[in-house]
py3Dmol code that shows the C-alpha trace and the ligand (Angstrom):
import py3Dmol

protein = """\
ATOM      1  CA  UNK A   1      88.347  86.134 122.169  1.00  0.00           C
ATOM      2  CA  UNK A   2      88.527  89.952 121.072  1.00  0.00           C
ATOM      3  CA  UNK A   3      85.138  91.630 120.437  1.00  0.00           C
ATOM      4  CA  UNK A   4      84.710  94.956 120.636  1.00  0.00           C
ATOM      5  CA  UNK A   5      88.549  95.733 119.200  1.00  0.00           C
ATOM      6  CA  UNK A   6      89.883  95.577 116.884  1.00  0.00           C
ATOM      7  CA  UNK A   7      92.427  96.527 114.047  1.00  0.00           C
ATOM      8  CA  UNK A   8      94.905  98.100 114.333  1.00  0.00           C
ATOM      9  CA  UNK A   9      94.090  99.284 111.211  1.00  0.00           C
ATOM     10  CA  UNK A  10      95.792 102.209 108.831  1.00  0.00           C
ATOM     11  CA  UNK A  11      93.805 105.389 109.167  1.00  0.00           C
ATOM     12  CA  UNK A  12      94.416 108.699 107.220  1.00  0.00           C
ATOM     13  CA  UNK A  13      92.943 110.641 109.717  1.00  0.00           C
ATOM     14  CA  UNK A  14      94.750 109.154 112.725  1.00  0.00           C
ATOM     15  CA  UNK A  15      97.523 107.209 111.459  1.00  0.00           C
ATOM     16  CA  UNK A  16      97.765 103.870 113.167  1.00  0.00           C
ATOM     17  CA  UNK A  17      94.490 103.473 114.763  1.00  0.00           C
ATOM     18  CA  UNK A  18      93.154 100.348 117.187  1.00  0.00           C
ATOM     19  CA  UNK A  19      89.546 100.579 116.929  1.00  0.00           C
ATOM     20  CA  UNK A  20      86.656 100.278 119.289  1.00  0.00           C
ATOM     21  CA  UNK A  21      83.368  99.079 118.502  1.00  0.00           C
ATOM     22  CA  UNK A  22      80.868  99.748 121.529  1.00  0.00           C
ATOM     23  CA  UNK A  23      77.494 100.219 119.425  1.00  0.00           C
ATOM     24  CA  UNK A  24      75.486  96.790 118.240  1.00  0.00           C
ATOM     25  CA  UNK A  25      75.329  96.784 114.530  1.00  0.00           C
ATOM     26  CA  UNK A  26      73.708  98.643 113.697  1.00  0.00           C
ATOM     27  CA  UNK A  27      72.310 101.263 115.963  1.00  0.00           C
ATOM     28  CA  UNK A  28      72.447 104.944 115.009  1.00  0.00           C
ATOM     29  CA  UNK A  29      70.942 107.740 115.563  1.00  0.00           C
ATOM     30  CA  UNK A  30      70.722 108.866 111.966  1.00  0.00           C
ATOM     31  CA  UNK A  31      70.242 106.302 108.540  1.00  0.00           C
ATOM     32  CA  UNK A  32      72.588 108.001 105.957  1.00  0.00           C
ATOM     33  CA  UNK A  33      72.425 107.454 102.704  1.00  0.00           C
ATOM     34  CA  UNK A  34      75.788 107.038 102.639  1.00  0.00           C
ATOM     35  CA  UNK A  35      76.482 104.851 105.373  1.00  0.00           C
ATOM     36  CA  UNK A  36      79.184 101.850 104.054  1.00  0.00           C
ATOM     37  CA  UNK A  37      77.797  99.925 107.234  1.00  0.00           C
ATOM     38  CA  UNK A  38      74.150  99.861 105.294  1.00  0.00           C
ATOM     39  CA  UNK A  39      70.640 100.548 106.721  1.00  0.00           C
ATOM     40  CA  UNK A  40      70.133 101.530 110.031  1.00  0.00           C
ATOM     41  CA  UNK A  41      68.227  98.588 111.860  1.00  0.00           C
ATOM     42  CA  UNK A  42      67.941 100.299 115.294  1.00  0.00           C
ATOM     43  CA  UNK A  43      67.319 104.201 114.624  1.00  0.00           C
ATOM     44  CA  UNK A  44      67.419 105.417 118.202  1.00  0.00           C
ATOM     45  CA  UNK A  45      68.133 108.228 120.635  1.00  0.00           C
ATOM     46  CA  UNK A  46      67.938 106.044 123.249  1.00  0.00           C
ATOM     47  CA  UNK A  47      71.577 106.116 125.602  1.00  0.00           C
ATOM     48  CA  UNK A  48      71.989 102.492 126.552  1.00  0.00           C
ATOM     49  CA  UNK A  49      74.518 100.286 128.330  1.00  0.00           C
ATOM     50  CA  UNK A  50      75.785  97.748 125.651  1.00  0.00           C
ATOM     51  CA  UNK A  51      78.660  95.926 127.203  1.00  0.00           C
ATOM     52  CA  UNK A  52      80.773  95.316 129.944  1.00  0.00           C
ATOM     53  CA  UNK A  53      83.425  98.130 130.243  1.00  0.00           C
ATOM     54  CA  UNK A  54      85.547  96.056 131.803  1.00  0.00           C
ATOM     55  CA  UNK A  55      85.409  93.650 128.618  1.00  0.00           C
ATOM     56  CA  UNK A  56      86.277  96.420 126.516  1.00  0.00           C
ATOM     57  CA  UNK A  57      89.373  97.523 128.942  1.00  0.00           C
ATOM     58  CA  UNK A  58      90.505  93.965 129.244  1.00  0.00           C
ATOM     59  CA  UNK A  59      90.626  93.757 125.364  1.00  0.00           C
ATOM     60  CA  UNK A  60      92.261  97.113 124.584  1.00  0.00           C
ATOM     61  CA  UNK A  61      95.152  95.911 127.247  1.00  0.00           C
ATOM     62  CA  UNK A  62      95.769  93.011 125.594  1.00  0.00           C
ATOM     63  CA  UNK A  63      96.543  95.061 122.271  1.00  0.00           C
ATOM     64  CA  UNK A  64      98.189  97.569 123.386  1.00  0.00           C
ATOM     65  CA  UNK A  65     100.794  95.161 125.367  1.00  0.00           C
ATOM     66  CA  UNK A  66     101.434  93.444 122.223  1.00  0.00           C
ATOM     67  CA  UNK A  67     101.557  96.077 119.723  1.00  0.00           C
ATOM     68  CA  UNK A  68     103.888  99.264 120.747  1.00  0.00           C
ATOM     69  CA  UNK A  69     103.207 101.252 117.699  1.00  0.00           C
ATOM     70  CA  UNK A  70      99.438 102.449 117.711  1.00  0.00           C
ATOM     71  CA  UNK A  71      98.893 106.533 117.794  1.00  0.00           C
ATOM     72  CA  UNK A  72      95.240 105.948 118.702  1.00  0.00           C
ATOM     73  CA  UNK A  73      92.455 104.459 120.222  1.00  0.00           C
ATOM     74  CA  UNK A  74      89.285 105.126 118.282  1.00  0.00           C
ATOM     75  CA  UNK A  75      86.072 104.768 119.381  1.00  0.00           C
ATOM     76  CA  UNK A  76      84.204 103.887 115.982  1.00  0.00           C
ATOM     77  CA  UNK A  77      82.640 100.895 114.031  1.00  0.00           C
ATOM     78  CA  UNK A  78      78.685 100.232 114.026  1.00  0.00           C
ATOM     79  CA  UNK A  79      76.668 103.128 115.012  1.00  0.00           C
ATOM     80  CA  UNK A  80      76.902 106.151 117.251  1.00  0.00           C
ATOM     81  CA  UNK A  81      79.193 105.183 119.890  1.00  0.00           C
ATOM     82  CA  UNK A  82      77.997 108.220 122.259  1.00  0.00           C
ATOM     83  CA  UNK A  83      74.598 106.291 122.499  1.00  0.00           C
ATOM     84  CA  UNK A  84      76.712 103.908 124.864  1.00  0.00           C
ATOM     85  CA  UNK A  85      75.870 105.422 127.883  1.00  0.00           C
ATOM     86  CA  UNK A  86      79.767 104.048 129.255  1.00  0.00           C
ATOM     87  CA  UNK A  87      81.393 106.088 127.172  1.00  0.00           C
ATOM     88  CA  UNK A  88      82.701 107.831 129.509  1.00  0.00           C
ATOM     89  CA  UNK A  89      83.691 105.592 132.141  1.00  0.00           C
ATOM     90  CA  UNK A  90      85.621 103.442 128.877  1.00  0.00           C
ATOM     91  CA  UNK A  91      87.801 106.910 128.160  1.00  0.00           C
ATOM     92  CA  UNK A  92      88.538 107.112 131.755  1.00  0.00           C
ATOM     93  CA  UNK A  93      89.307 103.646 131.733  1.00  0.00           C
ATOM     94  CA  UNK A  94      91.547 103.913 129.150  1.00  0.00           C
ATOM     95  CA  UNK A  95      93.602 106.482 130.399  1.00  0.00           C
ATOM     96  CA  UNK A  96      94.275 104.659 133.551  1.00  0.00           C
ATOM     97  CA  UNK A  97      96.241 101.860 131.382  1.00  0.00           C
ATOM     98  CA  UNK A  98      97.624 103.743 128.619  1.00  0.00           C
ATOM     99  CA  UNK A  99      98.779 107.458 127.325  1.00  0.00           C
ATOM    100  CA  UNK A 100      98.126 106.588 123.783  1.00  0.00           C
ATOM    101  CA  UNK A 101      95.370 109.288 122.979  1.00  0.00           C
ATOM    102  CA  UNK A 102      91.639 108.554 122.608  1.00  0.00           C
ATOM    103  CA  UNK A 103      89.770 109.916 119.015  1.00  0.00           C
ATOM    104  CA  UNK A 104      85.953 109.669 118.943  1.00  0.00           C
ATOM    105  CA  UNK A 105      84.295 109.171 115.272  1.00  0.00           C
ATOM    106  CA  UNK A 106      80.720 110.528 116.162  1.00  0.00           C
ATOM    107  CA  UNK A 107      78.016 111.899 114.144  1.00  0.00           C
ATOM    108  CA  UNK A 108      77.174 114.763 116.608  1.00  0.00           C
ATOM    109  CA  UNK A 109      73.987 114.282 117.114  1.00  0.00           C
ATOM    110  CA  UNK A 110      73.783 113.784 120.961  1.00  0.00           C
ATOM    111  CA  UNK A 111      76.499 116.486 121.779  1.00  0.00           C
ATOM    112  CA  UNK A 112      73.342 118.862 122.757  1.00  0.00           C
ATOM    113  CA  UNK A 113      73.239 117.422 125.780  1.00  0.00           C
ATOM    114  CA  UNK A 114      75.481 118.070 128.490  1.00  0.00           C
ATOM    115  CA  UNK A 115      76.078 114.779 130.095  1.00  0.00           C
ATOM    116  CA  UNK A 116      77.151 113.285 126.652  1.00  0.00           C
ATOM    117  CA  UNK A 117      79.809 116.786 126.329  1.00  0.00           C
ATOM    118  CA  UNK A 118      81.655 115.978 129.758  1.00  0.00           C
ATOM    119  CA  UNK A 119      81.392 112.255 128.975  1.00  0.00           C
ATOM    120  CA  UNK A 120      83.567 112.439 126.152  1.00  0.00           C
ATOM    121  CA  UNK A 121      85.664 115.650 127.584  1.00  0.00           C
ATOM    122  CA  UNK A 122      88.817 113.618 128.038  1.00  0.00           C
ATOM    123  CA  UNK A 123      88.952 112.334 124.626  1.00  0.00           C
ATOM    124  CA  UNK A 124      92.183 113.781 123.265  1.00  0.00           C
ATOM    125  CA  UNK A 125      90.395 114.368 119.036  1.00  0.00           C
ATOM    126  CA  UNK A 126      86.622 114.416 118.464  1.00  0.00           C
ATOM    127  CA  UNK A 127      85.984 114.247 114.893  1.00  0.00           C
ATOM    128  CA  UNK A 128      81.806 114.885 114.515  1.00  0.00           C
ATOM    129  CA  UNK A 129      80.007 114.862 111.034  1.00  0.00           C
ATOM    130  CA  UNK A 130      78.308 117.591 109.747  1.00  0.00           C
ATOM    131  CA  UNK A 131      76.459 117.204 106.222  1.00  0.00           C
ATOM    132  CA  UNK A 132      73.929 119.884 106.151  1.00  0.00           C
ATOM    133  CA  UNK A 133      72.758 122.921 108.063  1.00  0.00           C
ATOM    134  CA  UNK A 134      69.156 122.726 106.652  1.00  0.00           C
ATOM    135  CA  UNK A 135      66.468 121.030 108.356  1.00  0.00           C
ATOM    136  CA  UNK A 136      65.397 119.435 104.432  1.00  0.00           C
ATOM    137  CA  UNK A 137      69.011 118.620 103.446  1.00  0.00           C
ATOM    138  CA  UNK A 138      69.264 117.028 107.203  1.00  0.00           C
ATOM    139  CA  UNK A 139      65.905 115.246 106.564  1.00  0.00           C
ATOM    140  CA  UNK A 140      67.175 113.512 103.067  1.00  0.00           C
ATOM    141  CA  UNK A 141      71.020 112.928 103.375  1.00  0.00           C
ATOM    142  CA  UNK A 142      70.978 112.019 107.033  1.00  0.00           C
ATOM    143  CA  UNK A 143      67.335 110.561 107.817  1.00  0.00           C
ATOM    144  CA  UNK A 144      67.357 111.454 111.414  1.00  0.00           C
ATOM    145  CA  UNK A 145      65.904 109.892 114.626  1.00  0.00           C
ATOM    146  CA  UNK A 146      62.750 112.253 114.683  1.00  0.00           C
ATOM    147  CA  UNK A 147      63.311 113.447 117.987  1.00  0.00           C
ATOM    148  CA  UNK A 148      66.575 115.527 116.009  1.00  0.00           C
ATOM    149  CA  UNK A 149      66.953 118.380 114.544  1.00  0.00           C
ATOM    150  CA  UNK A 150      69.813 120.295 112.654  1.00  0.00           C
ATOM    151  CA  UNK A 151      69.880 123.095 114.065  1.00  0.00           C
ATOM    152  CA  UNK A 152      69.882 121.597 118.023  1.00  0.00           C
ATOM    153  CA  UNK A 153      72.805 119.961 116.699  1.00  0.00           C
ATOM    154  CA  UNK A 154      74.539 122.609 115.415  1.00  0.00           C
ATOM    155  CA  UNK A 155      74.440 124.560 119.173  1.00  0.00           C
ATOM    156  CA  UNK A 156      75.485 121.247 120.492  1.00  0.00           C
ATOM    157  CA  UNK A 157      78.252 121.326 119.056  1.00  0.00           C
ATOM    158  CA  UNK A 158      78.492 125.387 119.253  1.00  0.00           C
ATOM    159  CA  UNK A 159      78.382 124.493 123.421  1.00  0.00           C
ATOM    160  CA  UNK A 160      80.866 121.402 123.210  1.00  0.00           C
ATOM    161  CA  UNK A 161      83.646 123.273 121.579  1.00  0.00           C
ATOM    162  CA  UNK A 162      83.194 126.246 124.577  1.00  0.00           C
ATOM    163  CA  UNK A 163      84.202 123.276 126.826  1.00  0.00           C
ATOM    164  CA  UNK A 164      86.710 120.801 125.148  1.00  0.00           C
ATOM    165  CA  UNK A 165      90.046 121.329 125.674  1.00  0.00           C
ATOM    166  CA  UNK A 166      91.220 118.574 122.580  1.00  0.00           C
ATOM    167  CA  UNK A 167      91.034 118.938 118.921  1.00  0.00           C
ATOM    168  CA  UNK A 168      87.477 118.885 116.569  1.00  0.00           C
ATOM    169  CA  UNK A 169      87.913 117.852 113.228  1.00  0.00           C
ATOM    170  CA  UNK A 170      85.169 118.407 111.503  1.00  0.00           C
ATOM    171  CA  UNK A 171      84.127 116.091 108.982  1.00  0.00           C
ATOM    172  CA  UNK A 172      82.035 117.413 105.864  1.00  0.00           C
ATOM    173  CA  UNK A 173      80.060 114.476 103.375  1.00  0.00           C
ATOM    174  CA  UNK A 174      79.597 116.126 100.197  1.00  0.00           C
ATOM    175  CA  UNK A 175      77.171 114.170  98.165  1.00  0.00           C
ATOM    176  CA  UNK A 176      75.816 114.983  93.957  1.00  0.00           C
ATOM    177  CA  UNK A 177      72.711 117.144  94.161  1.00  0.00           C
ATOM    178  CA  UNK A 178      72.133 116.706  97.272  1.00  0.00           C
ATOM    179  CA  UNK A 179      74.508 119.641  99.691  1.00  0.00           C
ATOM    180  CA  UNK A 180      76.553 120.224  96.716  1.00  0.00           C
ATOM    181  CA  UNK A 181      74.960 124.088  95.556  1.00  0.00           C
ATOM    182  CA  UNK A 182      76.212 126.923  96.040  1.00  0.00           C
ATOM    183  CA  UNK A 183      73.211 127.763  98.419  1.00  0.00           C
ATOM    184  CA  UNK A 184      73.781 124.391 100.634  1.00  0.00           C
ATOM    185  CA  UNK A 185      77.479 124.832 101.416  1.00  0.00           C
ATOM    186  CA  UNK A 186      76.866 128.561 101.899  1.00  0.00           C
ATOM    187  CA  UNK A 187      74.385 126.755 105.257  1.00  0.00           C
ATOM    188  CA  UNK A 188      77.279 124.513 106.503  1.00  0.00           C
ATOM    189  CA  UNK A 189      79.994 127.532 105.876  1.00  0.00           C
ATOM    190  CA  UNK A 190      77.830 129.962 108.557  1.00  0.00           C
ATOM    191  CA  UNK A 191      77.253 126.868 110.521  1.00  0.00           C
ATOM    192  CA  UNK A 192      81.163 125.659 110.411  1.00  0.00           C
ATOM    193  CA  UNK A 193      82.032 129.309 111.657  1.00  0.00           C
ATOM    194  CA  UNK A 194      80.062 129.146 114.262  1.00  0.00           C
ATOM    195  CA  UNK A 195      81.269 125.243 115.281  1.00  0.00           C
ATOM    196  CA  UNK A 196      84.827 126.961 115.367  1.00  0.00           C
ATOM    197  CA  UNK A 197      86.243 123.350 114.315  1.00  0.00           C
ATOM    198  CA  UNK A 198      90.468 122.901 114.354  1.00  0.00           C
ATOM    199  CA  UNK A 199      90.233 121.789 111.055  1.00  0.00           C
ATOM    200  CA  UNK A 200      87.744 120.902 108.191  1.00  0.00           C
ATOM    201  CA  UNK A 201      87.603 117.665 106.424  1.00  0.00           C
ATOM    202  CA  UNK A 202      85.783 116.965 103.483  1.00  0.00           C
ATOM    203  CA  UNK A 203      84.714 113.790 102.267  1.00  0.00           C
ATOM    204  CA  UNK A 204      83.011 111.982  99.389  1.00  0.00           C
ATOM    205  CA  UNK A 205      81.862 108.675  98.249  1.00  0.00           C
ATOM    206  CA  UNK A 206      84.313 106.031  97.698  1.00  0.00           C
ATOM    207  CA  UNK A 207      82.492 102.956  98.809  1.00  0.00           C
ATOM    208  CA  UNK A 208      79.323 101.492  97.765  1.00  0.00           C
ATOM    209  CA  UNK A 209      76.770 103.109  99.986  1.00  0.00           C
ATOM    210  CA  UNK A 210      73.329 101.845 102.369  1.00  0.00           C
ATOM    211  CA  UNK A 211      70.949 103.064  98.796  1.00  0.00           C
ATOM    212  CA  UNK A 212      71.996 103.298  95.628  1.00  0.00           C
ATOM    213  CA  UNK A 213      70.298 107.182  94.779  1.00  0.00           C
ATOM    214  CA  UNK A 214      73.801 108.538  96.208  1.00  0.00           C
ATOM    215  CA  UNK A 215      76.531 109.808  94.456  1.00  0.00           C
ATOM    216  CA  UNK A 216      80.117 111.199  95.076  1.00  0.00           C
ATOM    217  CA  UNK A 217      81.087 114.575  93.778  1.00  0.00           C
ATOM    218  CA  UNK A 218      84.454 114.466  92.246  1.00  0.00           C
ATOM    219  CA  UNK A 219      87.960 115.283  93.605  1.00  0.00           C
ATOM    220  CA  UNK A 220      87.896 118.820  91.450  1.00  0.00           C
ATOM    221  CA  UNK A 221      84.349 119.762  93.264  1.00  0.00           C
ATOM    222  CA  UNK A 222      85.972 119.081  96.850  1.00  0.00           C
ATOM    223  CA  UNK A 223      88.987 121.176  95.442  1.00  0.00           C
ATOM    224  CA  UNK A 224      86.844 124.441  94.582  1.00  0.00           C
ATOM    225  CA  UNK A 225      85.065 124.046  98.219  1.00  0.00           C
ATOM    226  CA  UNK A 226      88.139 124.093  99.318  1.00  0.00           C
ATOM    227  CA  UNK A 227      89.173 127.502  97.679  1.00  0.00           C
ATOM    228  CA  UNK A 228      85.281 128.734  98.393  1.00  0.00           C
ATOM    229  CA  UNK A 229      86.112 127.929 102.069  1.00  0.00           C
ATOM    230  CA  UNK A 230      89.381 129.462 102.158  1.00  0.00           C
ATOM    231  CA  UNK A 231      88.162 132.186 104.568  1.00  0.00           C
ATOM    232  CA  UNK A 232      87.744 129.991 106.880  1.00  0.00           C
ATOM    233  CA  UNK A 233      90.053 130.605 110.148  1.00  0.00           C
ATOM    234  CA  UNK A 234      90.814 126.842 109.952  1.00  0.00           C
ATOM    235  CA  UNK A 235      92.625 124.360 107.662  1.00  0.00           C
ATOM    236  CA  UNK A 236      90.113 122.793 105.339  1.00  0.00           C
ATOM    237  CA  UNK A 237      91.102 119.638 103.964  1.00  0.00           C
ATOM    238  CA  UNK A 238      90.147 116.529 101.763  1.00  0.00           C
ATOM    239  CA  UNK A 239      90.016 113.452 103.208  1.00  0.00           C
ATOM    240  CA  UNK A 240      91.527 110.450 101.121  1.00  0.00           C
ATOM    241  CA  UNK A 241      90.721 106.736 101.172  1.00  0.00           C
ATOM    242  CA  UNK A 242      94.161 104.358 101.909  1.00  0.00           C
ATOM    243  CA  UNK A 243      94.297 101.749 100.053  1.00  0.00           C
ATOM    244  CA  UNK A 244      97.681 100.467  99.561  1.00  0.00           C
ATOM    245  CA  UNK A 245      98.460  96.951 101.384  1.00  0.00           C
ATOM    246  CA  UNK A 246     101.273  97.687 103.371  1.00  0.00           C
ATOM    247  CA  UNK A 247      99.621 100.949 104.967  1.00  0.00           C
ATOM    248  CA  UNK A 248      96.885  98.320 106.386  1.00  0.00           C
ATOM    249  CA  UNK A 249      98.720  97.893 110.110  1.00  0.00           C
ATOM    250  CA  UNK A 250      98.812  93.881 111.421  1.00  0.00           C
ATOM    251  CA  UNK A 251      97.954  93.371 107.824  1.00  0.00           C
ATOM    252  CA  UNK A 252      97.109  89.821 107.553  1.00  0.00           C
ATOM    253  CA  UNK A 253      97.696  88.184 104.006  1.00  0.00           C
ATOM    254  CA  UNK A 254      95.670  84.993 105.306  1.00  0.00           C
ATOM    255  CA  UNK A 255      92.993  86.891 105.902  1.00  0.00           C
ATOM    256  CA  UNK A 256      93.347  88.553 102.441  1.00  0.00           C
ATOM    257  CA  UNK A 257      93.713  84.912 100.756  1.00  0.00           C
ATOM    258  CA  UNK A 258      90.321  83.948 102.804  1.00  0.00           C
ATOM    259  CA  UNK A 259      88.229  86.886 101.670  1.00  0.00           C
ATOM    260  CA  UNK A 260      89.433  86.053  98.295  1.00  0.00           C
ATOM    261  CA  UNK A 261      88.755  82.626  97.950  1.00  0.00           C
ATOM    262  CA  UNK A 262      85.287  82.826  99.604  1.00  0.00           C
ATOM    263  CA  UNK A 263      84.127  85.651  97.240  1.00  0.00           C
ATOM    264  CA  UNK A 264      85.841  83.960  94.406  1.00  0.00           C
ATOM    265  CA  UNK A 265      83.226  81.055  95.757  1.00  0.00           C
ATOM    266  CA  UNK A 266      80.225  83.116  95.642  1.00  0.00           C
ATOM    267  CA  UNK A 267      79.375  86.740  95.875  1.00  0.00           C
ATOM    268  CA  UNK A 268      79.306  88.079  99.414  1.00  0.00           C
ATOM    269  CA  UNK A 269      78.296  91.198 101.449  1.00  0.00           C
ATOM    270  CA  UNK A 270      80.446  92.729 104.367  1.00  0.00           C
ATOM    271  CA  UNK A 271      78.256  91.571 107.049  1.00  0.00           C
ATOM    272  CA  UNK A 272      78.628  87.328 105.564  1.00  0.00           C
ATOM    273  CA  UNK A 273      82.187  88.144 105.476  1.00  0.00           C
ATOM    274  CA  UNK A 274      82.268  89.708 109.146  1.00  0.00           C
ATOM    275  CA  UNK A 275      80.305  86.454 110.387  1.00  0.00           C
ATOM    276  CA  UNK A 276      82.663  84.020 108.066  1.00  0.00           C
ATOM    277  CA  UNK A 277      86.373  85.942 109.682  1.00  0.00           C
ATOM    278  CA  UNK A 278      84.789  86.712 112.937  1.00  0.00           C
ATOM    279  CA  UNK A 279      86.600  90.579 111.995  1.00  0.00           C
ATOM    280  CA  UNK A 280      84.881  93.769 112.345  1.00  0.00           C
ATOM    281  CA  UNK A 281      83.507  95.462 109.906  1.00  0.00           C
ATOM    282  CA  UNK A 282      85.841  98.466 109.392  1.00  0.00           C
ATOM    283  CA  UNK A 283      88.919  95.701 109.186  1.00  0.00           C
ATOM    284  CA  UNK A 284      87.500  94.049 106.496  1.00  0.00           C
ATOM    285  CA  UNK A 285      86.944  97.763 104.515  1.00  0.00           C
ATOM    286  CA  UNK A 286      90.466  97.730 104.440  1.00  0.00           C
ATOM    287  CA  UNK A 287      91.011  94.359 102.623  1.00  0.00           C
ATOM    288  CA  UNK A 288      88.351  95.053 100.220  1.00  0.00           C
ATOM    289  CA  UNK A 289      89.771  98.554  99.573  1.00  0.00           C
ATOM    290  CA  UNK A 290      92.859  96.740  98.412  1.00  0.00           C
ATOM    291  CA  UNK A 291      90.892  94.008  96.242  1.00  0.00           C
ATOM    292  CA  UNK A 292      88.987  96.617  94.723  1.00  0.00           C
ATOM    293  CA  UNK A 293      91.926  98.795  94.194  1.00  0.00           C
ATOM    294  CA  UNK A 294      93.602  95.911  92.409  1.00  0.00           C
ATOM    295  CA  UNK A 295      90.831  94.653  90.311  1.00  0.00           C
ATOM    296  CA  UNK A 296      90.635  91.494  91.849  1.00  0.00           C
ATOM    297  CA  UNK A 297      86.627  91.703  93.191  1.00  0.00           C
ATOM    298  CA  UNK A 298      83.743  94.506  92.355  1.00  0.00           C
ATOM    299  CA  UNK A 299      81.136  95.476  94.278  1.00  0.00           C
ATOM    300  CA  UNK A 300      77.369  95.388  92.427  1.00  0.00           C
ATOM    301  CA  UNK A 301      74.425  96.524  94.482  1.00  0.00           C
ATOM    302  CA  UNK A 302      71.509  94.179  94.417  1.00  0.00           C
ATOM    303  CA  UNK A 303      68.476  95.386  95.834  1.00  0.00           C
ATOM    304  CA  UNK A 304      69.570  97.143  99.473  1.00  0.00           C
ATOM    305  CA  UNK A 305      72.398  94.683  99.174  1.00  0.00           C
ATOM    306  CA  UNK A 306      76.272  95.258  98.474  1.00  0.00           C
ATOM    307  CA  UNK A 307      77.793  91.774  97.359  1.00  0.00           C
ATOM    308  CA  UNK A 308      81.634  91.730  96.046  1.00  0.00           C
ATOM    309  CA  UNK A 309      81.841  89.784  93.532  1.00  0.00           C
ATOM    310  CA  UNK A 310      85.555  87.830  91.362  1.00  0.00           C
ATOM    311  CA  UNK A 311      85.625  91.040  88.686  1.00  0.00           C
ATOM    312  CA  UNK A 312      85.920  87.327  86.632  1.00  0.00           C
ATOM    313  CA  UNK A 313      82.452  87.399  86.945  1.00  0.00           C
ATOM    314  CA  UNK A 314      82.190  91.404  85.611  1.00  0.00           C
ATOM    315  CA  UNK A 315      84.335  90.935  82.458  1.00  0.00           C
TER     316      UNK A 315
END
"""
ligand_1 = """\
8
LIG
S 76.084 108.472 111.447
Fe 77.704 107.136 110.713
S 77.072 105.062 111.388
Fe 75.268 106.404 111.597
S 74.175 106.092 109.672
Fe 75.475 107.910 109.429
S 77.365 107.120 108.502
Fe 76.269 105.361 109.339
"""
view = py3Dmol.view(width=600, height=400)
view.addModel(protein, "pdb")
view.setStyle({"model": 0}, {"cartoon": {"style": "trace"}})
view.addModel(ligand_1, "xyz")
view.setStyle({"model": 1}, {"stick": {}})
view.zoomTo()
view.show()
């Protein structure tokens, strides 16, 4: 049975993407406010050896055999996936079986240390998260391990662009109030000049988040950083959400009916429906992007919960 991969799902970023989940749910080094996976449960710093590599090379060949037309393999899904201490031995791994090239979703945090730099060094795109150059900002938005601060960070991933040889996108979270001022983004501007990224990309809220005191900015506030940023000597750009059916790769209309018909059953959070399909997380995102999209379910946050509910139930 696959685990650890899965998809492949539609990605705007990367285009057909096969992801792979190497992190427990859900083990992080930060607890964002805006994490769609929800609370941190294992806020760590700790590198650790999750799982077999050879269980996660035996699954990705079995995709990849089958399915001829993914652009990427993406390490992703339910935490930090550079607190796997086989990172690196998966990447080389990988490119002993296939050419198709390797993105990393990370959140940056460990690239201050050298071993995690060269681990990931073959990795054709790194894509790290960067949210706030000020320790405070850090502190709320992000709600760090405390053995991490913003500013190590930052020169971590000063030192790992000296070094890598692939692209860094850069990926900005704006949220309401929080890193929206002129003041805050003035921080991450010095900082992204420093980073020396490939590109920019900026990103808001679009799913219901880990705590409900979060909110997006709108699409005309990521526009004007966009013009504020234009000095940069990199693209910047805004990252949108897919949500049209037929951009969801291996798109399954079974499992559409299924998550359908359960929540039309009762109201139900991502992690009953992960355990009910047996999918991973980030697959079922992209079914309940196009439910929501279409008006057929609505999320409503109850307590630290997310449940999607039949919008039946909302008229
Ligand atoms: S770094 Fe990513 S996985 Fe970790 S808490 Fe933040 S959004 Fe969630």
């Amino acid at each position: 049975m696959i685990k650890h991969v899965f998809g492949p799902v539609a990605s705007r970023r990367l285009g057909i993407s096969l992801g792979v989940d190497i992190i427990p749910f859900k083990t992080c080094t930060l607890d964002c406010l805006y994490c769609e996976c929800g609370r941190t449960t294992d806020l760590t710093i700790e590198r650790k050896s999750f799982v077999d590599p050879q269980l996660i090379l035996g699954e990705i060949k079995e995709i990849i055999t089958r399915d001829p037309h993914i652009e990427y393999i993406t390490f992703s899904g339910s935490g930090e996936p550079t607190l796997n201490i086989d990172i690196g031995n998966i990447i080389t791994g990988i490119k002993t079986i296939t050419t198709i090239p390797i993105a990393i979703l990370t959140n940056g945090t460990l690239l201050h240390r050298e071993t995690v730099r060269k681990e990931i060094a073959n990795a054709d795109v790194v894509c790290p998260s960067l949210d706030a150059a000020a320790p405070e900002t850090f502190a709320v938005l992000n709600r760090p391990h405390k053995g991490l601060t913003i500013n190590t960070i930052i020169n971590g991933l000063i030192d790992f662009r000296k070094a890598f040889r692939g692209e860094i996108w850069l990926e900005v979270f704006i949220a309401k109030g929080i890193n929206d001022s002129d003041h805050e983004l003035g921080k991450i501007y010095q900082a992204i000049k420093k980073i020396r990224p490939d590109k920019v990309q900026l990103n808001s809220l679009d799913r219901p988040p880990a705590c409900e005191h979060i909110y997006p900015v709108d699409i005309d506030m990521l526009e004007q950083i966009v013009k504020k940023w234009k000095d940069l000597p990199m693209p910047v750009e805004i990252i949108k959400r897919i949500r049209r059916r037929e951009e969801i790769a291996a798109f399954s209309h079974n499992l559409e009916n299924n998550i359908l018909n359960t929540i039309n059953r009762r109201p139900l959070t991502i992690n009953d429906l992960v355990t009910l399909t047996g999918k991973n997380r980030l697959e079922i995102f992209k079914y309940i992007d196009v439910l929501e999209k279409e008006k057929k379910i609505y999320p409503k946050i109850v307590g630290d919960k997310i449940f999607y509910a039949p919008i039946s139930r909302y008229l």
